[in-house]
KOLDREN-346569 format. One record per residue: residue number from 1; x, z, y of N, C-alpha, C in turn. Coordinates in steps of 0.001 Angstrom, whole numbers. Layout:
<atoms>
@pos->NUM	nx->X	nz->Z	ny->Y	cax->X	caz->Z	cay->Y	cx->X	cz->Z	cy->Y;
...
</atoms>
This chain:
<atoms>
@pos->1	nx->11204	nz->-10407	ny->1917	cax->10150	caz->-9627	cay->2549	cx->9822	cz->-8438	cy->1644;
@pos->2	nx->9904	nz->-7179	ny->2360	cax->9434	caz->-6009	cay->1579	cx->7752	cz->-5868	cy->1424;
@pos->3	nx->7286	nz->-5787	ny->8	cax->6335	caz->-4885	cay->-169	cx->5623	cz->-3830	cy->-285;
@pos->4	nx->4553	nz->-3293	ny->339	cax->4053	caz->-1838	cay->438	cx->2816	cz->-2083	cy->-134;
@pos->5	nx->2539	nz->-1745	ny->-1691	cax->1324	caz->-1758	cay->-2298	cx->431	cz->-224	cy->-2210;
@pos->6	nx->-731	nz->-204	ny->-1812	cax->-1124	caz->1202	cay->-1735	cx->-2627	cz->641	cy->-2635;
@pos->7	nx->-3008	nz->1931	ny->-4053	cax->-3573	caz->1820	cay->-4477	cx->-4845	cz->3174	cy->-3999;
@pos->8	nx->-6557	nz->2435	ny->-4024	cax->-6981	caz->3204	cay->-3423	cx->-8300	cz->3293	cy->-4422;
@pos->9	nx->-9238	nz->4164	ny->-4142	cax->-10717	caz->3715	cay->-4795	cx->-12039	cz->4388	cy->-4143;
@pos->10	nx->-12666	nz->3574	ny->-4562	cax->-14104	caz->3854	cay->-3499	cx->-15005	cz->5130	cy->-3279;
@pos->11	nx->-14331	nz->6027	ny->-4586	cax->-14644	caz->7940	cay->-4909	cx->-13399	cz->8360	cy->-4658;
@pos->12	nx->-12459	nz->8329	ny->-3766	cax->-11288	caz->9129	cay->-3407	cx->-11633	cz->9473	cy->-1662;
@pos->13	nx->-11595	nz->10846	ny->-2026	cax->-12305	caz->11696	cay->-618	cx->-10989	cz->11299	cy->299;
@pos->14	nx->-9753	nz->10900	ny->-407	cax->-8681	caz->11053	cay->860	cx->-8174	cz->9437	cy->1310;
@pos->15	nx->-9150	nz->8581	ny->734	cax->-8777	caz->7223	cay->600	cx->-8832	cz->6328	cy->2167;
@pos->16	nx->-10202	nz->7121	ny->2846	cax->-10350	caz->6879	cay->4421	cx->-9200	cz->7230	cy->5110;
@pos->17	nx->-8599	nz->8075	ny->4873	cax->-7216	caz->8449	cay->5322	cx->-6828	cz->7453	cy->5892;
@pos->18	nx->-6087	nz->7225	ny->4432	cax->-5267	caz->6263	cay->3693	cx->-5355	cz->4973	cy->4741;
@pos->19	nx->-6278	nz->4392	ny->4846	cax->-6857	caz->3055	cay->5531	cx->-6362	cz->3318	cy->6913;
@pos->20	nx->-6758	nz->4364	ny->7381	cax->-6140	caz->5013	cay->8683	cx->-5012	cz->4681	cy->9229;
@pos->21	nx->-4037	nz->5645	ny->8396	cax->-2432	caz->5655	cay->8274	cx->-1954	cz->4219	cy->8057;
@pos->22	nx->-1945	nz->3407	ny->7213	cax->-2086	caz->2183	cay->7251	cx->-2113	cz->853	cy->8760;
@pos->23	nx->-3480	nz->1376	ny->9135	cax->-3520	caz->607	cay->9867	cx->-3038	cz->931	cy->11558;
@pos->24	nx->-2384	nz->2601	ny->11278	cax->-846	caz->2964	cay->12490	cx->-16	cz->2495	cy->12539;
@pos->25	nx->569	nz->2812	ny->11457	cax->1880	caz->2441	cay->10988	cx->1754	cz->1212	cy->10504;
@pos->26	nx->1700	nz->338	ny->9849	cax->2080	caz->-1009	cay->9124	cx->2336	cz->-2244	cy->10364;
@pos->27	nx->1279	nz->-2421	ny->11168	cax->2033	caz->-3045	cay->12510	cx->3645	cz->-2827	cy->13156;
@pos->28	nx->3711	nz->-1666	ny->13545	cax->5182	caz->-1371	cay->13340	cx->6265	cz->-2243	cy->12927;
@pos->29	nx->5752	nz->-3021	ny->11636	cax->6556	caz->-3793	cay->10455	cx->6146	cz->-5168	cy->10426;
@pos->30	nx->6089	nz->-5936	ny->11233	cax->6038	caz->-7155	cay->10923	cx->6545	cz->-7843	cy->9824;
@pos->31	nx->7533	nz->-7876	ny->9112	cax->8019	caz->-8139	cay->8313	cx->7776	cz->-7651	cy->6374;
@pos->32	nx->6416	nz->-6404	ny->6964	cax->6180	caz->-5872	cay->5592	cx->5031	cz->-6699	cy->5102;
@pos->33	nx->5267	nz->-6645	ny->3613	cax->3564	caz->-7539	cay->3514	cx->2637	cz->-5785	cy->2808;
@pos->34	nx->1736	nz->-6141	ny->3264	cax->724	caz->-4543	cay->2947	cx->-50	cz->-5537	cy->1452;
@pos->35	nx->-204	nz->-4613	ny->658	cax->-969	caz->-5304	cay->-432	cx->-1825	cz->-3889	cy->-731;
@pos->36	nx->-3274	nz->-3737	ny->-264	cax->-3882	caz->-2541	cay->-392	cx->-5098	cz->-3061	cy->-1674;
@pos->37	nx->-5125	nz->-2371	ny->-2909	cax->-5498	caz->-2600	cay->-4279	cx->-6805	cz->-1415	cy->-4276;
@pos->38	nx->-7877	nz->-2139	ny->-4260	cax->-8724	caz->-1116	cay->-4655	cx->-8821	cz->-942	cy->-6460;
@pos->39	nx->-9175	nz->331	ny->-6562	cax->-9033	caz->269	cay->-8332	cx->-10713	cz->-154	cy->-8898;
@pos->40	nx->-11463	nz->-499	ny->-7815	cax->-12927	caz->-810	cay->-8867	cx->-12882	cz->-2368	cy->-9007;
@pos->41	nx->-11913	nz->-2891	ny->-8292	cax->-11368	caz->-4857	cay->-8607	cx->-10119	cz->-4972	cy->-9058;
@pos->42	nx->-9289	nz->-4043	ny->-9443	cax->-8189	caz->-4424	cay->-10158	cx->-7655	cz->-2965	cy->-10942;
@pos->43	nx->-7511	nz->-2258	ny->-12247	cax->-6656	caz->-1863	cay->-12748	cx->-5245	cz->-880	cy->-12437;
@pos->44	nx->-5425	nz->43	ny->-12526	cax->-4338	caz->827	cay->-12200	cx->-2861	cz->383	cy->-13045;
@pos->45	nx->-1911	nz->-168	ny->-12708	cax->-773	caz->-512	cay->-13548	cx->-455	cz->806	cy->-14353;
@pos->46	nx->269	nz->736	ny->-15123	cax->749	caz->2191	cay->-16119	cx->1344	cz->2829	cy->-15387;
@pos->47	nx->2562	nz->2763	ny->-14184	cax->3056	caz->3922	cay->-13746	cx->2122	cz->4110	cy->-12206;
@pos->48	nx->1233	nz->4078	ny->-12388	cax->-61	caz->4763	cay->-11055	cx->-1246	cz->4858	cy->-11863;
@pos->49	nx->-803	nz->6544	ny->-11365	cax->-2171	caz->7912	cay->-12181	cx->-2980	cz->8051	cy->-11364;
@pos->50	nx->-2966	nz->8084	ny->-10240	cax->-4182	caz->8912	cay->-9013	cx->-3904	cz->7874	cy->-7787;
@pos->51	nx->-5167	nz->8147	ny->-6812	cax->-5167	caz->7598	cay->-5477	cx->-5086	cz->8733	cy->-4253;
@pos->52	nx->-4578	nz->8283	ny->-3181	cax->-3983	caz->7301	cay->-3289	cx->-2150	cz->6684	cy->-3902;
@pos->53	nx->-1737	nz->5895	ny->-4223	cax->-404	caz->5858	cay->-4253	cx->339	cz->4730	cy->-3633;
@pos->54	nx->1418	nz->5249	ny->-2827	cax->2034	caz->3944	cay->-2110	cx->3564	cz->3646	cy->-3221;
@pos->55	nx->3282	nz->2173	ny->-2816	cax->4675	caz->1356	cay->-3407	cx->5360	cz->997	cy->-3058;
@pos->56	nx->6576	nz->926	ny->-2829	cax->7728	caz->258	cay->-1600	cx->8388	cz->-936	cy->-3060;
@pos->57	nx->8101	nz->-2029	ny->-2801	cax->8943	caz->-2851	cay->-3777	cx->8447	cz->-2337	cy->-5183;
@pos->58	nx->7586	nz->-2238	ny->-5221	cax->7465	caz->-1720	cay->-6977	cx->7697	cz->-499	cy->-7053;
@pos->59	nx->8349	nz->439	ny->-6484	cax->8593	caz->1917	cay->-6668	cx->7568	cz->3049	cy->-6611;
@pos->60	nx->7225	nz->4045	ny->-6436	cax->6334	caz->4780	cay->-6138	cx->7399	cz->5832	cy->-4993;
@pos->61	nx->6628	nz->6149	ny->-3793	cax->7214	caz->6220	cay->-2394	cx->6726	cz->7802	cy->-2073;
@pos->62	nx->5200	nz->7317	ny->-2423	cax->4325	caz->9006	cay->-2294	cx->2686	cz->8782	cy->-3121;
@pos->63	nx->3028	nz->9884	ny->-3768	cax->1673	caz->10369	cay->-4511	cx->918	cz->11104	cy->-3321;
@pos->64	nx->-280	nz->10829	ny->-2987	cax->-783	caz->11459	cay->-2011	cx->-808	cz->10630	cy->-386;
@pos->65	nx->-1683	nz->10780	ny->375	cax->-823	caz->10395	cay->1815	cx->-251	cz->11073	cy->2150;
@pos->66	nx->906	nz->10266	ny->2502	cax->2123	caz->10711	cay->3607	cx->1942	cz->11017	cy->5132;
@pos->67	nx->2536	nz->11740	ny->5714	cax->2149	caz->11725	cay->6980	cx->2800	cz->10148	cy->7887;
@pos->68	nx->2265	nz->10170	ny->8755	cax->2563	caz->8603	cay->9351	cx->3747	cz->9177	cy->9456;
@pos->69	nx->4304	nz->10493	ny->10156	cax->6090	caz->10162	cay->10530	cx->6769	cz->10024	cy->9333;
@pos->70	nx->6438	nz->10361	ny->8317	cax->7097	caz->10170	cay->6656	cx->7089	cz->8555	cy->6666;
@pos->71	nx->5875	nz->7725	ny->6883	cax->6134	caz->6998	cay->5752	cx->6770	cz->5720	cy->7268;
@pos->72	nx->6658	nz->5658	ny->8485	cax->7530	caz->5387	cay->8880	cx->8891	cz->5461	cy->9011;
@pos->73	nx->9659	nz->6558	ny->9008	cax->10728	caz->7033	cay->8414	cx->11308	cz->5490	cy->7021;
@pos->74	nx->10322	nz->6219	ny->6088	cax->10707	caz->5207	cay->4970	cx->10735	cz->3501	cy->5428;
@pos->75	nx->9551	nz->3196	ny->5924	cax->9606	caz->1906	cay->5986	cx->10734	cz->1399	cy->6881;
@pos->76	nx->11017	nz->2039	ny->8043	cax->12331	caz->1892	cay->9163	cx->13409	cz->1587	cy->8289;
@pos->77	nx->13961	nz->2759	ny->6865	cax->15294	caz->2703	cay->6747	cx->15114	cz->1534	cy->5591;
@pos->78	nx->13976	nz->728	ny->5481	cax->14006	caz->-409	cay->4709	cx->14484	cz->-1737	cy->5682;
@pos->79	nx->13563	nz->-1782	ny->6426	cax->13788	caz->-2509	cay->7128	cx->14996	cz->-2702	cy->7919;
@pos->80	nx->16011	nz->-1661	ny->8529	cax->17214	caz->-1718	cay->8923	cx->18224	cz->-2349	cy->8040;
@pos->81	nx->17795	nz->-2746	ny->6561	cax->18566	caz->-3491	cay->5627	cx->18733	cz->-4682	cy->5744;
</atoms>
């Protein structure tokens, strides 16, 4: 099962977005698990500087939100694996 970690925080003007886009796209994916990390209950790991940031498997995917056709795009050519 693929993971999509998106790190967010409760003073990020673009974080409502974020929650948005999310909750378009991630249905789509039955098969993805969403792991959405706020940073005022958990810690930014060392390679995530800013919010928001998405993770595909541990990777970093997009600094910033993506537009939904972007990050569908991505999640599709995961899932076709």
């Amino acid at each position: 099962m693929d993971t999509l970690t998106v790190y967010i925080a409760d003073d990020c003007w673009s974080c409502a977005e974020t929650q948005r886009i999310l909750e378009d796209v991630v249905p789509q994916f039955p098969n993805l698990l969403l792991n959405l990390v706020n940073t005022a209950e958990q810690p930014l790991p060392e390679n995530v500087f800013a919010v928001p940031t998405y993770l595909l498997n541990g990777k970093i995917i997009s600094l910033g939100n993506p537009t939904r056709e972007a990050l569908e795009k991505r999640l599709a050519s995961i899932a076709a694996k």
